[in-house]
C-alpha positions in Angstrom: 69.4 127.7 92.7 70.7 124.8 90.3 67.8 122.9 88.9 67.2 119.3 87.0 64.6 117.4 85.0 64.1 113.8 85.6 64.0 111.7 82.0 61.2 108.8 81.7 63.5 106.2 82.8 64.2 108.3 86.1 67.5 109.9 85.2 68.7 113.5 86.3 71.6 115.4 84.8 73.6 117.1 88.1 73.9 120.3 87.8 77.7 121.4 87.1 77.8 124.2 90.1 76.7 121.1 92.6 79.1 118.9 90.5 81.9 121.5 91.3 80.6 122.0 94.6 81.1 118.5 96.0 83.9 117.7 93.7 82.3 115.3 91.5 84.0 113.8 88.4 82.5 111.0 86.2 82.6 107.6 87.8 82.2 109.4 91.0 79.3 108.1 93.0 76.7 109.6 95.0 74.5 108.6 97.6 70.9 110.3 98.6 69.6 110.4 102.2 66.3 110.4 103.0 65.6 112.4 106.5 62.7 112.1 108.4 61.6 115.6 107.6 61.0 114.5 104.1 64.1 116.7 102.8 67.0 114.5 101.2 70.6 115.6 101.2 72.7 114.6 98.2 76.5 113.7 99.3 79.4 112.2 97.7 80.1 108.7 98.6 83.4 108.5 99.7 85.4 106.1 101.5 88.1 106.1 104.3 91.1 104.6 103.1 92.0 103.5 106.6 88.3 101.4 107.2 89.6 99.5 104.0 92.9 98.4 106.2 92.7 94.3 106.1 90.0 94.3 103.7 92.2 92.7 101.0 94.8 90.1 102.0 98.9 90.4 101.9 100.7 88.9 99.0 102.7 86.4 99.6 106.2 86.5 99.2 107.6 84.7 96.5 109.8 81.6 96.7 113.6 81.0 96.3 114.8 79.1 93.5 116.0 77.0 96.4 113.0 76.6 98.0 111.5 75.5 94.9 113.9 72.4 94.3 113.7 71.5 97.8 110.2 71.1 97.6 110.8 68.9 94.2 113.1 66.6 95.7 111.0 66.3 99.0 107.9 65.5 96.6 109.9 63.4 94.2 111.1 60.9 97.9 107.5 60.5 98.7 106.9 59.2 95.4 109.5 56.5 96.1 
């Protein structure tokens, strides 16, 4: 069984048969889960593409060239 030492500063080196395991690179993240039975299970934190879905906004289309002097000469009658 894969073991680890914890540093002073509460650090542990996973080892690389659990890294290869779960499919762990660097800058993967991991999460632990403490059960009530006192065991904790150490999973890779992955997210659902699909529960991101409206999460960010649509970009918005771009303007014509036309649509751009119209809005200068409607801005520039105001002024008047």
């Amino acid at each position: 069984m894969p073991t680890s030492t914890m540093t002073t500063k509460g650090q542990i080196t996973i080892p690389k048969a659990v890294r290869k395991a779960l499919g762990l690179r660097p800058g993967h993240r991991v999460v632990f889960r403490l059960l009530e039975d006192g065991t904790v299970l150490l999973e890779p934190e992955t997210v659902d593409l699909q529960t991101l879905r409206g999460y960010l906004k649509a970009p918005r289309r771009g303007v014509t060239i036309e649509e751009m002097n119209r809005a200068v000469r409607t801005a520039a009658a105001r002024r008047r």
